[in-house]
C-alpha positions as CSV (number, residue, x, y, z in Angstrom):
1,X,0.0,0.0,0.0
2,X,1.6,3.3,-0.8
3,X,1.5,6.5,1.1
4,X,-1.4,8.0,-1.0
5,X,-3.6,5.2,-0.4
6,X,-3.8,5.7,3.3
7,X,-5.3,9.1,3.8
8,X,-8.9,7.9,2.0
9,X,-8.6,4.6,4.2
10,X,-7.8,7.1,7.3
11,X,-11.0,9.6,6.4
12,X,-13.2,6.7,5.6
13,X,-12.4,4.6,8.8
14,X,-12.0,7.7,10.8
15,X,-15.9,9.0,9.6
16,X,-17.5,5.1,10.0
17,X,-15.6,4.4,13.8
18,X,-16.8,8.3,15.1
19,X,-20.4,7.8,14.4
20,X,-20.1,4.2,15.3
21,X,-18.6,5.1,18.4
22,X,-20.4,8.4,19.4
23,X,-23.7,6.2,19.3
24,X,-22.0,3.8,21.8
25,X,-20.7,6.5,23.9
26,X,-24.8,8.4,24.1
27,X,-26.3,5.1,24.8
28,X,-23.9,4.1,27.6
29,X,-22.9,7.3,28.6
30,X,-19.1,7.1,28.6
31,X,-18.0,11.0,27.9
32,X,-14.4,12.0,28.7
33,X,-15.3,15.0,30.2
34,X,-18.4,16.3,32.1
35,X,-19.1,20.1,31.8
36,X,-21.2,22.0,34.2
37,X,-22.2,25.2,32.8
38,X,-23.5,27.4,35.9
39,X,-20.0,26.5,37.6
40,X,-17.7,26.5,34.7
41,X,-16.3,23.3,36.0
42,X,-14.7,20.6,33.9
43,X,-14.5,17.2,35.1
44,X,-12.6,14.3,34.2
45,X,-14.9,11.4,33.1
46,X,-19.0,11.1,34.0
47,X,-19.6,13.1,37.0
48,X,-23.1,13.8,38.0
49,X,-25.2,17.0,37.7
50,X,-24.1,19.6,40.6
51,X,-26.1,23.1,40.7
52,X,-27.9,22.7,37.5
53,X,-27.3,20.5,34.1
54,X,-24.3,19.1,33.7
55,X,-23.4,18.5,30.0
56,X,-21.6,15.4,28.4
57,X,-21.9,16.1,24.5
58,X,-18.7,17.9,24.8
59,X,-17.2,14.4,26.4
60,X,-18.9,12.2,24.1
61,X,-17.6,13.9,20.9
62,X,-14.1,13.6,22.7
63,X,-14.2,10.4,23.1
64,X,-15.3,9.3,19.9
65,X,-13.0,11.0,18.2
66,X,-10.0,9.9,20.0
67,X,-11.8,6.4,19.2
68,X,-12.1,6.8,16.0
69,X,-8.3,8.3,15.0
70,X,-7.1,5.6,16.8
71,X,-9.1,3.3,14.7
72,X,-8.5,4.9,11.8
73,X,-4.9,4.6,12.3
74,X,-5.2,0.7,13.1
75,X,-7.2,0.8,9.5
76,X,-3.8,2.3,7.9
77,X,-1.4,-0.2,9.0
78,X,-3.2,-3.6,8.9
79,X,-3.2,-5.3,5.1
80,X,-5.6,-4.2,3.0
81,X,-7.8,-7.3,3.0
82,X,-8.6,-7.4,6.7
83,X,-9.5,-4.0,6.7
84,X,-12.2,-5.5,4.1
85,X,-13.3,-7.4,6.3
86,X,-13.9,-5.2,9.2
87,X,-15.7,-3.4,6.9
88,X,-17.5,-6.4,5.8
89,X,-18.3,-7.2,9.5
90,X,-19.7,-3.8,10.4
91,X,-21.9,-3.1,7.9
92,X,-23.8,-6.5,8.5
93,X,-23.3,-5.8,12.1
94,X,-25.1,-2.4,11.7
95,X,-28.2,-3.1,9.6
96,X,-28.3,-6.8,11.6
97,X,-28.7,-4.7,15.1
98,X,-31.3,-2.3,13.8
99,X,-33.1,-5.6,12.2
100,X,-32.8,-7.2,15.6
101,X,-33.6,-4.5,17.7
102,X,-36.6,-3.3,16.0
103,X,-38.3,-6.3,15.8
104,X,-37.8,-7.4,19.1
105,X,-39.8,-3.6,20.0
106,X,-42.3,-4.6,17.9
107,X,-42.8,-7.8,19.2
108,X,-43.0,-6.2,22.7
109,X,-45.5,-3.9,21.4
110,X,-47.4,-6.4,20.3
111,X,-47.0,-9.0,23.1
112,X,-50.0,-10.1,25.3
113,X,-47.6,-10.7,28.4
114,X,-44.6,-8.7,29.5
115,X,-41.5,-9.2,27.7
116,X,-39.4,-7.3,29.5
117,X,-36.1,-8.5,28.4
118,X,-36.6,-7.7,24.2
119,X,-36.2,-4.2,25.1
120,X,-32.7,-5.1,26.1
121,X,-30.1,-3.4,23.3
122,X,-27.5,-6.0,24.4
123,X,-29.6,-9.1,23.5
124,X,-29.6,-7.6,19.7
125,X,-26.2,-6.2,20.2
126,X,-24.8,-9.7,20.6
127,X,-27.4,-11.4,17.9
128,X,-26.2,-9.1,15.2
129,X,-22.3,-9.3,16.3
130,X,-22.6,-13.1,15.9
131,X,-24.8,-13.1,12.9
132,X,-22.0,-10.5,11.3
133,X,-19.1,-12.5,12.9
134,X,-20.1,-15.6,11.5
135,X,-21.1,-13.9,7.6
136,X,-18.2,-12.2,7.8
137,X,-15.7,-15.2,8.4
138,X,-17.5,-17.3,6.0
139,X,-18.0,-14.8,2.8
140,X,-15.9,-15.0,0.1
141,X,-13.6,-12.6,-0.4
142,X,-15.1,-11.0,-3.6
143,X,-17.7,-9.9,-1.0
144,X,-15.5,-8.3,1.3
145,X,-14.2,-6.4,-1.7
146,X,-17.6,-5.3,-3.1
147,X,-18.3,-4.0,0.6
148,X,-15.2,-2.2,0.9
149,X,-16.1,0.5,-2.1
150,X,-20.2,0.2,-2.0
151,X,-21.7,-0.2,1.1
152,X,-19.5,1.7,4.0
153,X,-22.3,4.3,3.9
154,X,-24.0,2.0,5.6
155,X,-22.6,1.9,9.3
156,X,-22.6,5.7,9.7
157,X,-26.5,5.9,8.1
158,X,-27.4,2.9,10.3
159,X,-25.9,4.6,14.0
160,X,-27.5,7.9,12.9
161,X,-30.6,6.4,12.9
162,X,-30.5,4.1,16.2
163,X,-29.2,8.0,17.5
164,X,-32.5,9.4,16.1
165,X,-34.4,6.9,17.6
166,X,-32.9,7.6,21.0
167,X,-33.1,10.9,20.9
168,X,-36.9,11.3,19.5
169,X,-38.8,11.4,23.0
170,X,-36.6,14.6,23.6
171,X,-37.8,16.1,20.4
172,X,-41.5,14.5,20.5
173,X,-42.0,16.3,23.8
């Protein structure tokens, strides 16, 4: 791979691992820092409200992009064909978990008895990392390859809208 190759393979892996990872970092709540804005007071990690709000968007977007360079980086030095395959593996795992995850709301919608546990994100979190784990190791590599220019529009589109969906009761309010 020469020089010139690596800065698209940086941007592209850099743009697919922040939105990947900012989603991650909303839904668990992992910012680096924690600002409260009546103090003025920065805090290292999650720290909880004081006097008033405290804000974490400032800590999320911090951490996924130190996240994501370092990913991106790790996309620039591994061989070309692995990096295909990551690609490969998170694109299935993104539109697998939106697949899981929204049927299992709909089923608990639509339940007659309390299904508490389908409204768990880690039960589809772990179906569609297998699922993807398991397509992605067994594909052919002409797959992998298709993947890698066609479909890496995918991850980002897919974590923007499990963000929109977490974020809609703020805006439906």
């Amino acid at each position: 791979m020469i020089a010139s190759e690596k800065i698209p393979i940086f941007v592209i892996t850099f743009s697919v691992a922040y939105a990947v990872i900012y989603v991650i970092c909303t839904e668990v709540n992992l910012p680096l820092l924690t600002y409260h804005p009546l103090t003025g007071d920065i805090d290292f990690l999650w720290q909880p409200p004081r006097r008033g709000p405290a804000m974490y968007w400032y800590g999320w977007m911090l951490t996924s992009a130190i996240g994501a360079v370092f990913l991106a980086w790790i996309g620039t030095i591994i061989p070309e064909h692995w990096l295909q395959r990551a690609i490969l593996f998170g694109c299935i795992a993104a539109v697998a978990y939106l697949v899981f995850y929204t049927a299992a709301l709909f089923t608990y919608d639509k339940a007659t008895v309390e299904l508490e546990f389908l409204k768990s994100r880690w039960l589809s979190a772990i179906a569609a990392l297998v699922l993807a784990a398991a397509i992605s190791c067994f594909s052919p590599a002409r797959w992998s390859q298709r993947v890698w220019t066609g479909w890496t529009w995918v991850v980002p589109i897919g974590a923007l809208a499990v963000l929109g969906y977490y974020l809609a009761p703020y805006f439906t309010q």
